[in-house]
Each structure stands twice: as structure tokens, then as C-alpha cells.
N, C-alpha and C positions, 0 to 999 in steps of 0.2 A: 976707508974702503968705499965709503958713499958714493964721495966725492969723485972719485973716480970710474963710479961704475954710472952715476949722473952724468960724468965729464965727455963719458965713452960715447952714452945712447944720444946725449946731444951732436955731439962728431957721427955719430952715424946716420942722426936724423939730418943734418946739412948733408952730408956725402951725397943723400937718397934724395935730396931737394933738389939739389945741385946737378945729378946723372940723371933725371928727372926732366928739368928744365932745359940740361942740354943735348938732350937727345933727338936723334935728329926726326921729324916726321914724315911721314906717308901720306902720299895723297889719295884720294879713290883713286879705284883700276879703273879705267878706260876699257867697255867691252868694242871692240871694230866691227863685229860682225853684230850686231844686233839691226831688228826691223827697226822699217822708217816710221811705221806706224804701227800700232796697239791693237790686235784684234778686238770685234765688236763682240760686245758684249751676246750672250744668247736673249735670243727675247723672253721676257719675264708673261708667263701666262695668268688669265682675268681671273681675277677672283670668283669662286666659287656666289650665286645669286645666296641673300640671304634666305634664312630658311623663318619659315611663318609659324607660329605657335599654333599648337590646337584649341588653348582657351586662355583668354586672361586670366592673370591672380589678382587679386584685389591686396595689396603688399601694406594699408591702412588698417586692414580688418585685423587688430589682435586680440576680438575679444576670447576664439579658443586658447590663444596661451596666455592670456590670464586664469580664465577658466576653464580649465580640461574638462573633458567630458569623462563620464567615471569609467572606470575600468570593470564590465562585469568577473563578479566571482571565480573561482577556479572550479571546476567540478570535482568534489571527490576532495576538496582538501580537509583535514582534522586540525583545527585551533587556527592560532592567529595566523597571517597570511601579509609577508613582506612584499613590497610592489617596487624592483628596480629595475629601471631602463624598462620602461615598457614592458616585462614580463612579469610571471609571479611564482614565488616559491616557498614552500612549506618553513617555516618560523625554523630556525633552529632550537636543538635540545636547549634547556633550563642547564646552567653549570651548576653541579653540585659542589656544594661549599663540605668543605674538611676542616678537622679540625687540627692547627697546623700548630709546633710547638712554638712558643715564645724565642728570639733569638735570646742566647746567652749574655751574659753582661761583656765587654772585653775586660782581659786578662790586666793587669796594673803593669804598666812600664817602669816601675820605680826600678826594678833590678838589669833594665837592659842596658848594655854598656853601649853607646853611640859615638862613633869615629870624630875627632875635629873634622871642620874643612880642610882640605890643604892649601896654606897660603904660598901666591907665588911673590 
């Protein structure tokens, strides 16, 4: 049955080779009526003048980020005081711990009955 079903897709794939290669081709269409010549293009307008900074940055200087400058206090905050992204917000609560039971031991598998594999 292989052989045959190989014997087949190879006969099919010659047949497809073959109506492929002798089929007949098309050449471009011929338009008659087109212009002799290509409209011009539109004129492309000047660039905008460039535009002038109002003050140099000095792009060498990194001694602020290395060293930041501090952050004053928050007013009105109670206890510690987290600082992210540039803002600041009151400490979250202390988690209180519980006392939680021990897990249990597992159960002994000696009495569970387990399937073979199935072999094919």
C-alpha cells in the first residue's frame, strides 16, 4: 500500500512538473493609451529653520546623579517613611504573624493499588 500511495504522489508530482513547464505564458499587457511623459512631481517645501535652545545643558555634569539631593520630610507623616519614584508614602502596616498548624505527615501509599503502563 506504500508503494503505491509513494508511486501515486510521485506521478502526480511529474504530471504538476510537467503542466507546469508546459504551459503556455503571458506576456505584460500593452497599455495604448498611456502618456508620453510622467507628471512632475509637486514641489517638496523648505524645511522648517531650526529652532535655538533657550539654555545649554552641560550633558558631562553627573555629579547630581550620582549624588541626589535629599528629599525633604513629608509633613505630618507617623514612623518610617518609604521614598519611591520621587514621592513618599506612609510605611505599610507590620504583618502579623499567626500561629499556623504544622502540615500533617502524608498518608503511607503501601495500600494503593497503581495501574501498569499500557504497553503498545
Amino acid at each position: 500500500m506504500k508503494r503505491w500511495a509513494i508511486g501515486g504522489a510521485a506521478v502526480l508530482a511529474a504530471a504538476g512538473a510537467v503542466g507546469w513547464y508546459g504551459a503556455p505564458r503571458r506576456g505584460p499587457e500593452v497599455v495604448v493609451n498611456a502618456p508620453a511623459a510622467p507628471e512632475p512631481a509637486p514641489p517638496v517645501p523648505a524645511p522648517a529653520a531650526p529652532a535655538i535652545l533657550a539654555r545649554v545643558v552641560d550633558v558631562t555634569d553627573i555629579d547630581p546623579l550620582l549624588d541626589p539631593p535629599a528629599i525633604p520630610a513629608a509633613e505630618g507623616a507617623a514612623g518610617p517613611v518609604l521614598i519611591a519614584v520621587g514621592y513618599e508614602e506612609p510605611a505599610p502596616a507590620p504583618v502579623v504573624s499567626r500561629d499556623v498548624p504544622p502540615i500533617p505527615p502524608a498518608a503511607a501509599d503501601d495500600d494503593v493499588e497503581v495501574a501498569p503502563m499500557p504497553r503498545r
